[in-house]
ROROGU-351207 format. One line per field, with one value per residue (C-alpha): x, z, y; residue number from 1. Coordinates in Angstrom, 2 decimals. Example, Ala and Ser with C-alpha at 12.3 -4.5 7.8 and 13.67 -1.06 7.14 Angstrom:
<palos>
X 12.30,13.67
Z 7.80,7.14
Y -4.50,-1.06
gutor 1,2
</palos>
This chain:
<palos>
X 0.00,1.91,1.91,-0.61,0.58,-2.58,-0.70,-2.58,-0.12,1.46,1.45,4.03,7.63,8.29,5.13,6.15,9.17,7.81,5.39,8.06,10.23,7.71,6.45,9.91,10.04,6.90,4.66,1.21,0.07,-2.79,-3.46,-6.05,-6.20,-8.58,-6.85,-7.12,-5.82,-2.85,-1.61,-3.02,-0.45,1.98,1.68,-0.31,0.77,-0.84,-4.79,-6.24,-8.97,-10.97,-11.56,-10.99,-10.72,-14.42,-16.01,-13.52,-16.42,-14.54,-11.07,-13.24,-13.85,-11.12,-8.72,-10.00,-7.23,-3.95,-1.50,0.41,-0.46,1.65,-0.09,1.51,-1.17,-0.65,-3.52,-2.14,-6.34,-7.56,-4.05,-5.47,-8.54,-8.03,-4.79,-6.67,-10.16,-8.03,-5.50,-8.82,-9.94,-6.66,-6.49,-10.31,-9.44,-6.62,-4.06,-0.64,1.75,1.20,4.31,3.33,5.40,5.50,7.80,11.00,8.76,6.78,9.60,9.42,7.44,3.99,1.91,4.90,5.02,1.49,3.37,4.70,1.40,-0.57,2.01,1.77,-1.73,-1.84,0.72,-1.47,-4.50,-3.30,-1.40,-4.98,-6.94,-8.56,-8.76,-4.99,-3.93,-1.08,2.23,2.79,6.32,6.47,9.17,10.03,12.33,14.07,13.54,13.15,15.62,13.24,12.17,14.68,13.05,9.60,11.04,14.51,14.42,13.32,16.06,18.94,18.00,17.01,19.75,22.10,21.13,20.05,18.20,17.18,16.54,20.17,23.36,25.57,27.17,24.47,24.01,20.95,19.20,17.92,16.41,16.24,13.33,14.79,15.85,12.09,11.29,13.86,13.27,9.69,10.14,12.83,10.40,7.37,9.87,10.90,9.01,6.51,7.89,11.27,10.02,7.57,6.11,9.47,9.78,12.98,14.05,15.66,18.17,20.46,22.90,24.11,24.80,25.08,23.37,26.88,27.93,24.35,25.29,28.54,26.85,24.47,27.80,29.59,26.42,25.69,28.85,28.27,28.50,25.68,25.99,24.04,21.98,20.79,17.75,15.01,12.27,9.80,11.23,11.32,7.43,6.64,8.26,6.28,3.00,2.80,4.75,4.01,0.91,1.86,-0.71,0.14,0.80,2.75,4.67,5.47,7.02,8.86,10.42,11.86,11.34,14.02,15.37,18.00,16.83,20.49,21.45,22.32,20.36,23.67,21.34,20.13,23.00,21.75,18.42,18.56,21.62,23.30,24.90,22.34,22.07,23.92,22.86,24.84,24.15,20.32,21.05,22.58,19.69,17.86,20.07,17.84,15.60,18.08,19.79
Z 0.00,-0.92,1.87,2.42,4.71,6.14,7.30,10.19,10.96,7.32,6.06,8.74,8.95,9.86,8.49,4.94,5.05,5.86,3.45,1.16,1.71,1.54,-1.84,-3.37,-2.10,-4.14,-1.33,-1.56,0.53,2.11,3.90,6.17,6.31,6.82,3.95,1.06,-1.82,0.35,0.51,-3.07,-3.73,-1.86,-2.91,-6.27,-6.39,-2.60,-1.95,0.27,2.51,3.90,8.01,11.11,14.47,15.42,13.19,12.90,10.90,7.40,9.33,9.76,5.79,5.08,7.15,5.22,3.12,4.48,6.80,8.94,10.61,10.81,13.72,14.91,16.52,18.51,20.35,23.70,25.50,23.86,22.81,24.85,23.56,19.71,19.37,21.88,19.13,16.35,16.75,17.74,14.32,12.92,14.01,13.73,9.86,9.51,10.37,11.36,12.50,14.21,14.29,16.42,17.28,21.44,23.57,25.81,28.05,28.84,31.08,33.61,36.92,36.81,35.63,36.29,32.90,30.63,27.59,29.04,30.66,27.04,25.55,28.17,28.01,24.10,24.62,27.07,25.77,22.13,24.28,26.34,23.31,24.17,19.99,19.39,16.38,15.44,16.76,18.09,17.63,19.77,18.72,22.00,20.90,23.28,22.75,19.03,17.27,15.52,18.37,17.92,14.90,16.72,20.28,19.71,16.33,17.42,19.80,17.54,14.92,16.37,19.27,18.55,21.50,22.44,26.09,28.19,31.97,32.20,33.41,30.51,30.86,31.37,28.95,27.12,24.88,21.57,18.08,14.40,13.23,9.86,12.55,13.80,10.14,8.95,11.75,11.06,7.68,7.86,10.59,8.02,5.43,7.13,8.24,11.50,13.31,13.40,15.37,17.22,20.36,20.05,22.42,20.15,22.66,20.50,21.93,19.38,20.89,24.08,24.10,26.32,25.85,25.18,22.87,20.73,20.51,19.56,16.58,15.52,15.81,13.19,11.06,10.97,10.57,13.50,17.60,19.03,23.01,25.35,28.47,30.56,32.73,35.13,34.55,34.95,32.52,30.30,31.08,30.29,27.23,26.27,27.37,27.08,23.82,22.11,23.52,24.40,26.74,30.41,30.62,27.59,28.67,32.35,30.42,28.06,30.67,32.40,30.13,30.04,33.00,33.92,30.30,29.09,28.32,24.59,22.67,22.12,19.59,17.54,14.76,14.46,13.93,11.56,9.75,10.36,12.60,14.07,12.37,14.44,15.77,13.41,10.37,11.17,11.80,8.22,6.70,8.34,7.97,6.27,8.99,11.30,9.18
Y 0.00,3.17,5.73,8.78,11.36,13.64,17.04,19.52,22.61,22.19,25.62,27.27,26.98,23.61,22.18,23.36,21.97,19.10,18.66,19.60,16.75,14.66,15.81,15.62,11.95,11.19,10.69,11.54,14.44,15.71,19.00,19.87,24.15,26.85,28.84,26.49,28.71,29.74,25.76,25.19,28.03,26.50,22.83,22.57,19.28,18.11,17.58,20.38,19.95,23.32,22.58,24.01,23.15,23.66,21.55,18.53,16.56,17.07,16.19,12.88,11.83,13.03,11.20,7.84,5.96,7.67,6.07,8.49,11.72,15.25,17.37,20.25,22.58,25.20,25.91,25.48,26.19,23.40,21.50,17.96,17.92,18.61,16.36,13.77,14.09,14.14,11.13,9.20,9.97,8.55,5.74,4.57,5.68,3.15,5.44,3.93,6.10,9.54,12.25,14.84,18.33,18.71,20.44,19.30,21.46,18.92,17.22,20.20,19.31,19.03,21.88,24.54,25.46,26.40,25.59,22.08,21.57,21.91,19.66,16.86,17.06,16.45,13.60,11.74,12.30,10.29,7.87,7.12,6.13,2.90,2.44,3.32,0.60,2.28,4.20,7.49,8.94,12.34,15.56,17.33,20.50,22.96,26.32,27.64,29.64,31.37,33.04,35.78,36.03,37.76,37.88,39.80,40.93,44.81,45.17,44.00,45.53,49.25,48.66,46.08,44.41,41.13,41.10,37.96,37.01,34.35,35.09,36.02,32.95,30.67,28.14,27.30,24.50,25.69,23.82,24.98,24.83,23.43,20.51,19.61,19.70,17.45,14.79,14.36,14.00,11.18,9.56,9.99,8.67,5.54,2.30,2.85,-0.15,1.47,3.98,2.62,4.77,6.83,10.36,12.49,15.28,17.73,20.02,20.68,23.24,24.65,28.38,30.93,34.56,35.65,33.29,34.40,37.84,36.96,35.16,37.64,39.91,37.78,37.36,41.12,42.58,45.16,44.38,42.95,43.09,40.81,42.58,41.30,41.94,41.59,39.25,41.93,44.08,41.10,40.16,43.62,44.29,40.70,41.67,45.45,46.03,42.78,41.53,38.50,36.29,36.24,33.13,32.54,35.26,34.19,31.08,32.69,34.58,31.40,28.22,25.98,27.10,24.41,22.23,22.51,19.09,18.24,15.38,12.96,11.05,13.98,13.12,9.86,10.68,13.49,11.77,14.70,17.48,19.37,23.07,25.42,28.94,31.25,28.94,29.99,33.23,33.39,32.23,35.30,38.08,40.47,40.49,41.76,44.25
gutor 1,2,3,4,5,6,7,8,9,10,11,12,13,14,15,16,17,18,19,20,21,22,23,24,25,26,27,28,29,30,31,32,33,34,35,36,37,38,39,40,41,42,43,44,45,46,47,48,49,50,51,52,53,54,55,56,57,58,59,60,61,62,63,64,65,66,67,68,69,70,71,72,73,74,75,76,77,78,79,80,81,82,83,84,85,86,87,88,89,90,91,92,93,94,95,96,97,98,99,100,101,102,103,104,105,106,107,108,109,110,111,112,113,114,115,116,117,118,119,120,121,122,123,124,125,126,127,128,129,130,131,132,133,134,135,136,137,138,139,140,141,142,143,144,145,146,147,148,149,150,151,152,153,154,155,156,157,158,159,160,161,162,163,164,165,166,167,168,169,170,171,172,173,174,175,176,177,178,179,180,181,182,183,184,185,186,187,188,189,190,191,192,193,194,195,196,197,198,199,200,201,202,203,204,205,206,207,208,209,210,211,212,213,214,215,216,217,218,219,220,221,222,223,224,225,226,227,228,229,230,231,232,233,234,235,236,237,238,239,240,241,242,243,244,245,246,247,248,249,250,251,252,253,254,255,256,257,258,259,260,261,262,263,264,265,266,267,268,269,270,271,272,273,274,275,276,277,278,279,280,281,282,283,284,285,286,287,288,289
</palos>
């Protein structure tokens, strides 16, 4: 039976990529979106189907004939209850492997973090189906690199400075997002029993707020100093000049605290060195300068 991919989050960064590997590998692809000429745009070669998440009846049909699942949501409210609906879905349609994008957030104590806490919940609520027939491989990155992208990108590029809550010299787990991409795919690529019920943490280097402005020093041409400061000047500059959720913002300020080990088997997986900070900030320069 040749493999059907069904794709929910596959119009974002990682998502495209995905979907992009996957196309180039021949594999037949289908997307679920609520912007159906954006991914017909994207991937005129993929079947689109128009749904959201509050009717998931269309998700349903639709879901009929493939045999592994992308899901990357981000809707961290309702995170345990839409992955937990729609891996039921799956796997009542036949579905036989299940890739899904969570968080190494999700190893923090118990409910300490709203971001691990939405993650964990979406993790147990597919591993609880009493009608699970196939696997569920789950991606737990560290922190994004692309956060500097929306995060920090105002402040280097108005004051060449970079400004976080650590110690200068305390180090840090972060992921490309070109990384999370690439695993999946090979995962989605490869047969389902080699993978099996598989958790990939995905802390791909260790750097400390120092050794980032360094890089984006390098990368830019021009001197990019580190500063740091309080969390409630960080919390505020979240909330009050980029209107980010309380919460989500609270987290931000302090998640990953202490989640600095590197993933020794990351190589292996991706069949490759993990991407390193300064080659990412390379492929982003303009939006710095």
């Amino acid at each position: 039976m040749a493999e059907r991919v069904f794709v929910i989050g596959g119009t974002g960064n990682i998502g495209e990529r995905v979907v992009r590997q996957l196309l180039e590998n021949n594999v037949q692809v289908t997307l679920y979106t609520r912007s159906p000429s954006k991914a017909k745009a994207m991937f005129p070669n993929a079947t689109i189907v128009q749904g959201d998440y509050e009717d998931l009846q269309p998700l349903g049909r639709a879901l009929e004939g493939h045999t592994r699942l992308f899901l990357l949501i981000v809707d961290y409210g309702c995170m345990g209850r839409l992955k937990g609906a729609i891996a039921s879905m799956a796997y009542s349609a036949g579905v036989r492997q299940v890739v899904d994008i969570s968080s190494l957030a999700v190893t923090l104590p118990w409910r300490s973090s709203f971001l691990g806490h939405a993650h964990r919940q979406g993790e147990e609520a597919i591993l609880a189906n009493p009608n699970r027939q196939g696997y569920y491989v789950a991606l737990r990155p560290s922190m994004f690199m692309s956060n500097h992208l929306w995060i920090d990108v105002h402040t280097i590029k108005n004051q060449n400075v970079l400004r976080h809550t650590a110690e200068p010299d305390e180090l840090e787990g972060w992921i490309s997002p070109n990384d999370i991409a690439d695993l999946a795919a090979r995962v989605l690529l490869e047969p389902v029993e080699k993978h099996g019920d598989a958790v990939y943490e995905m802390n791909g280097c260790i750097l400390t707020p120092k050794a980032r402005a360094a890089a984006f020093s390098r990368v830019l041409g021009r001197e990019i100093t580190y500063e740091q400061i309080t969390p409630q000047e960080k919390y505020n500059y979240m909330t009050q000049t980029m209107g980010i959720p309380h919460l989500m913002a609270l987290d931000l300020v302090a998640l990953f605290k202490g989640v600095n080990k590197q993933s020794m088997c990351l190589p292996i997986l991706l069949g490759k060195e993990p991407e390193s900070f300064e080659d990412y900030v390379k492929q982003h320069t303009s939006v710095f300068e």
